[in-house]
C-alpha positions as MATLAB code, in Angstrom:
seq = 'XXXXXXXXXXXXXXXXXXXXXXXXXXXXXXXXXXXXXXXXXXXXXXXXXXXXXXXXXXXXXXXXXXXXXXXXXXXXXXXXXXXXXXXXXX';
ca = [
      33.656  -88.076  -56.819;
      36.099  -86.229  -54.615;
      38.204  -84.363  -57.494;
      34.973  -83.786  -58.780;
      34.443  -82.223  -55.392;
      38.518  -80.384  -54.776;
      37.667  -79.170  -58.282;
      34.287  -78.197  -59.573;
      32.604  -77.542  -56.291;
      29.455  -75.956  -58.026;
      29.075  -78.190  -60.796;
      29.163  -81.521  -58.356;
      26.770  -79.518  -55.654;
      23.977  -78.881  -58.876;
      24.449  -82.637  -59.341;
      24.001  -83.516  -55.985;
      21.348  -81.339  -54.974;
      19.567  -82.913  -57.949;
      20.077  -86.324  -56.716;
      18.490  -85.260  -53.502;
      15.271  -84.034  -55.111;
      15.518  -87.433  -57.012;
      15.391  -88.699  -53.547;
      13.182  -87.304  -51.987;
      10.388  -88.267  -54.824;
      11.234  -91.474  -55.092;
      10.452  -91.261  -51.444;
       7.171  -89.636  -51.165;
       6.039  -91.997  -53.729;
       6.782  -95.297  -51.872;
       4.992  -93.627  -48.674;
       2.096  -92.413  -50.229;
       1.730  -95.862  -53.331;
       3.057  -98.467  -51.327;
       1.899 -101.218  -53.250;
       3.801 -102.673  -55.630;
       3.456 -102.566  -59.217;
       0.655 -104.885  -60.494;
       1.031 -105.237  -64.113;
       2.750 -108.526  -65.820;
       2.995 -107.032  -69.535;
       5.754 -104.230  -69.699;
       3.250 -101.373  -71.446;
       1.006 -102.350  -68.684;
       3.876 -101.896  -66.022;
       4.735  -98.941  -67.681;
       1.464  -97.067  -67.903;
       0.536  -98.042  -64.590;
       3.943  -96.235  -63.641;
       3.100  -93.248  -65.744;
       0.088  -93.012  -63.945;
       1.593  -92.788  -60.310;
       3.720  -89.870  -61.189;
       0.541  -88.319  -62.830;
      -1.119  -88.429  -59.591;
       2.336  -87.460  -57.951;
       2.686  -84.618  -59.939;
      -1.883  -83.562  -59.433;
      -1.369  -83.958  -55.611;
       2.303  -81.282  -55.683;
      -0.163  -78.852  -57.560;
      -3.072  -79.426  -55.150;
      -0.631  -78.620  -52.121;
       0.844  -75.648  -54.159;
      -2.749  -73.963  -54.639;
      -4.402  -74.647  -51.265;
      -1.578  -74.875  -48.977;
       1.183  -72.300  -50.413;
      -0.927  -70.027  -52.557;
       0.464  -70.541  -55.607;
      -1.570  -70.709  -59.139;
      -0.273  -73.215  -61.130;
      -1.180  -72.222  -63.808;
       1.474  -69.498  -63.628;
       4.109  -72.384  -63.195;
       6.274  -73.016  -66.603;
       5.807  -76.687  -67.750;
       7.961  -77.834  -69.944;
       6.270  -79.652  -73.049;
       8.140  -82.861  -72.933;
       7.241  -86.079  -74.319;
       8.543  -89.182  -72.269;
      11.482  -91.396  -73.991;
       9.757  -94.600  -74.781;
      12.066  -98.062  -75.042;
      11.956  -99.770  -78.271;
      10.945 -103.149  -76.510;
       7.852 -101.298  -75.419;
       6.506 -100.271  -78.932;
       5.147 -103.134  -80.433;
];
């Protein structure tokens, strides 16, 4: 991590400035959900999961229209399709 550091300061400061946003989600979403997961079958824990960062991802937009200003429908959104384990397709 530090000759990462000595060496490639930009590179390991785009990695750790991700980490930090990681962070800081993974944050807001145990202060605003604080219950636990409630599902026993894995595709049940997992949808229910999907489903938090749905609603994560509704309330950011909410607080970027009312709050900031900002139309999201002007905001890029990358068409991604979640990675799926094989022990979860049955």
């Amino acid at each position: 991590m530090i000759y990462e550091f000595v060496y490639d300061t930009q590179r390991w400061l785009e990695q750790y400035h991700m980490r930090s946003i990681i962070e800081t989600v993974n944050s807001t979403m145990k202060r605003t959900m604080p219950s636990p997961v409630r599902k026993r079958l894995v595709v049940r824990k997992a949808t229910e999961i999907v489903a938090r960062i749905c609603v994560y991802n509704m309330r950011q937009l909410v607080y970027l229209k009312y709050m900031r200003g900002i139309d999201p429908s002007m905001i890029f959104l990358p068409t991604a399709r979640p990675v799926i384990p094989g022990y979860l397709n049955h």
